[in-house]
VOBA-1610 file (N, C-alpha, C; in pm, whole numbers, padded with zeros to 5 digits, always signed):
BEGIN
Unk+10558+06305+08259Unk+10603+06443+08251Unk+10719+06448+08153Unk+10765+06581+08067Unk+10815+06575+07983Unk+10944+06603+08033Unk+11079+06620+07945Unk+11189+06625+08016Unk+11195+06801+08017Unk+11128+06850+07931Unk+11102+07039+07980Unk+11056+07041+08028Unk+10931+06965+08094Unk+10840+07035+08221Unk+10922+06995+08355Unk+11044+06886+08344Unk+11062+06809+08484Unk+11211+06954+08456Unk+11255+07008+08372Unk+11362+07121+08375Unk+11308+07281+08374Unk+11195+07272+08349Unk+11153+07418+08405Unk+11069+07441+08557Unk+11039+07354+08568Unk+10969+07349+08707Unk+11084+07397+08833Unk+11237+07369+08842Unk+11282+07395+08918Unk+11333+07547+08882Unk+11314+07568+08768Unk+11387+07701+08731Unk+11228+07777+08799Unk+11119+07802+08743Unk+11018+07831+08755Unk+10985+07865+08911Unk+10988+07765+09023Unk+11018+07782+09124Unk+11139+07833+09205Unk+11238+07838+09181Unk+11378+07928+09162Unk+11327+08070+09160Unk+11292+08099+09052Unk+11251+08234+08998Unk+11103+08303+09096Unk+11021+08209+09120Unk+10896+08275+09208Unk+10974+08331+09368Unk+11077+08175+09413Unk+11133+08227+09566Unk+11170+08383+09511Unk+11267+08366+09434Unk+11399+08503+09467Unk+11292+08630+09444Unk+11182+08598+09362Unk+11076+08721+09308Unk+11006+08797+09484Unk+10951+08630+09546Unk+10904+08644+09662Unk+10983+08692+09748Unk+11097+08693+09760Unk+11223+08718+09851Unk+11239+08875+09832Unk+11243+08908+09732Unk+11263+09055+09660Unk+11173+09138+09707Unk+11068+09095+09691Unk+10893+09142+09687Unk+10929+09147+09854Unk+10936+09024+09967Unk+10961+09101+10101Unk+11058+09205+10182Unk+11216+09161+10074Unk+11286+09270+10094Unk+11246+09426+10049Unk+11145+09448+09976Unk+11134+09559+09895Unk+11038+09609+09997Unk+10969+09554+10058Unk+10807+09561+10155Unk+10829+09623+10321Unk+10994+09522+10344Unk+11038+09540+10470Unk+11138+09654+10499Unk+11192+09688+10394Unk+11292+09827+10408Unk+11211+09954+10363Unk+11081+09949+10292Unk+10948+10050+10265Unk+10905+10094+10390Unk+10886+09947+10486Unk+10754+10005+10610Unk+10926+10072+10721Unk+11030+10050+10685Unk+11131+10111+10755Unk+11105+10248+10740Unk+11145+10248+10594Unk+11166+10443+10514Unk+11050+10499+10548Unk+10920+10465+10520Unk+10793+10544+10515Unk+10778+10622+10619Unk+10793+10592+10795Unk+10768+10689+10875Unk+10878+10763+10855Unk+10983+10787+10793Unk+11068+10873+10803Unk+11010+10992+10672Unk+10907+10945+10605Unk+10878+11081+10532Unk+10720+11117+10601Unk+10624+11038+10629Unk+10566+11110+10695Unk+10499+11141+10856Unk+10597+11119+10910Unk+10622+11188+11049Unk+10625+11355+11014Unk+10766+11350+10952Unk+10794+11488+10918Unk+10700+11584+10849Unk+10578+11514+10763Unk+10497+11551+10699Unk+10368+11597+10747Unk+10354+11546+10866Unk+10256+11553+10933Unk+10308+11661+11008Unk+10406+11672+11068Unk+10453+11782+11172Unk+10467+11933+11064Unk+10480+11898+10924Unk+10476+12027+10875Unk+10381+12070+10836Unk+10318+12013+10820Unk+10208+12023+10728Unk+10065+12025+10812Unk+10086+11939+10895Unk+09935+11936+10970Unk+09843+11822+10879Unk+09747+11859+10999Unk+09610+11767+10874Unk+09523+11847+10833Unk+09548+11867+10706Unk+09438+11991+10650Unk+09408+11942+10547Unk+09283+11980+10468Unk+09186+11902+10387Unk+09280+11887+10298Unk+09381+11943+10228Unk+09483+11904+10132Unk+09562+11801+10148Unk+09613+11817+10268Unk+09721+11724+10308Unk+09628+11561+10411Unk+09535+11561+10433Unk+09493+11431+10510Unk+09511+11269+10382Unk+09429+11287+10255Unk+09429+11215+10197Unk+09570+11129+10166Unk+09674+11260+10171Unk+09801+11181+10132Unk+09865+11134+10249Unk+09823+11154+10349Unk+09885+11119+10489Unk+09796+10969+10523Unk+09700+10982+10497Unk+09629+10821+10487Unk+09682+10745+10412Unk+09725+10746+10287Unk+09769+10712+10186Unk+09934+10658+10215Unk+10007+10746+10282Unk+10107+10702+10342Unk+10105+10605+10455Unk+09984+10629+10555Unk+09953+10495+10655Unk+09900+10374+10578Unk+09844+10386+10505Unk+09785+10209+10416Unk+09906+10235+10341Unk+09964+10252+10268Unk+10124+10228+10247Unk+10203+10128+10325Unk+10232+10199+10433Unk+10291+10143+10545Unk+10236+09996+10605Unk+10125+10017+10620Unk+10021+09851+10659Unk+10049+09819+10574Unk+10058+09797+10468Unk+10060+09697+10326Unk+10270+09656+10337Unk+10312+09745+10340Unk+10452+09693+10349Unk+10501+09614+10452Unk+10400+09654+10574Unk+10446+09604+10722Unk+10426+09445+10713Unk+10288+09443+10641Unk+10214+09231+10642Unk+10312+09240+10535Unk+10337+09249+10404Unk+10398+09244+10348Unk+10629+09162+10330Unk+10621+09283+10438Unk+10752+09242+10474Unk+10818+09186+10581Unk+10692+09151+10653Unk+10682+09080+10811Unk+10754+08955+10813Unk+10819+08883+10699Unk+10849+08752+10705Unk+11028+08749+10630Unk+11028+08895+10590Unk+11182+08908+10578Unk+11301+08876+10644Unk+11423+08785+10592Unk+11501+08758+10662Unk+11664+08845+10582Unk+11745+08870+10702Unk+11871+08954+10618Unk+11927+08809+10507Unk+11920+08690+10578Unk+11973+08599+10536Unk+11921+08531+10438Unk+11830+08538+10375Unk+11747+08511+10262Unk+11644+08389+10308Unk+11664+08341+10407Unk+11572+08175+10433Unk+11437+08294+10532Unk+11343+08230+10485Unk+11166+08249+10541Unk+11169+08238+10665Unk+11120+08321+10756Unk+11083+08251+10915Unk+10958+08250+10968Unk+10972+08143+11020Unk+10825+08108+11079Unk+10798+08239+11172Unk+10630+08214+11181Unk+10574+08332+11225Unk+10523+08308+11374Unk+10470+08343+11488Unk+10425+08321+11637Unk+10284+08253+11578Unk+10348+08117+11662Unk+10232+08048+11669Unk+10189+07955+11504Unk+10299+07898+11416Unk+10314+07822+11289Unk+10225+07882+11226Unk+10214+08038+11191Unk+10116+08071+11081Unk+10247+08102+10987Unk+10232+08041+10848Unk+10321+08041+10740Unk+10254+08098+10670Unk+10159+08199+10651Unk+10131+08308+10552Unk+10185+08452+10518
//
């Protein structure tokens, strides 16, 4: 191995954690905010052929941020999940 591949590899991996870290902080404070816009949205609005699509759209939102940000820590280190699933 070359002496750039044995000096970018730790930068390279450096850069994927904090990306990955970001990517769950960004996922886990989303599935926070999201019922706070559509709860309210639903109560004003109703479900009417206009408004359903975007109210779905806000629930797969929410699922996607929830797996998403399920492994967020305030402290920056990963935590294991119930039962050693590390995905």
């Amino acid at each position: 191995m070359s002496e750039h591949a044995r000096l970018a590899s730790p930068l390279v991996t450096r850069s994927v954690d904090r990306g990955m870290s970001l990517l769950r902080w960004s996922a886990f404070w989303s599935a926070v905010v999201l019922p706070l816009v559509h709860v309210p949205f639903v109560v004003a609005e109703g479900f009417t052929a206009e408004s359903t699509p975007l109210i779905a759209a806000l629930w797969v939102a929410n699922a996607v941020a929830l797996v998403l940000g399920r492994r967020h820590s305030p402290h920056g280190r990963t935590r294991s999940l119930p039962g050693g699933d590390q995905s």
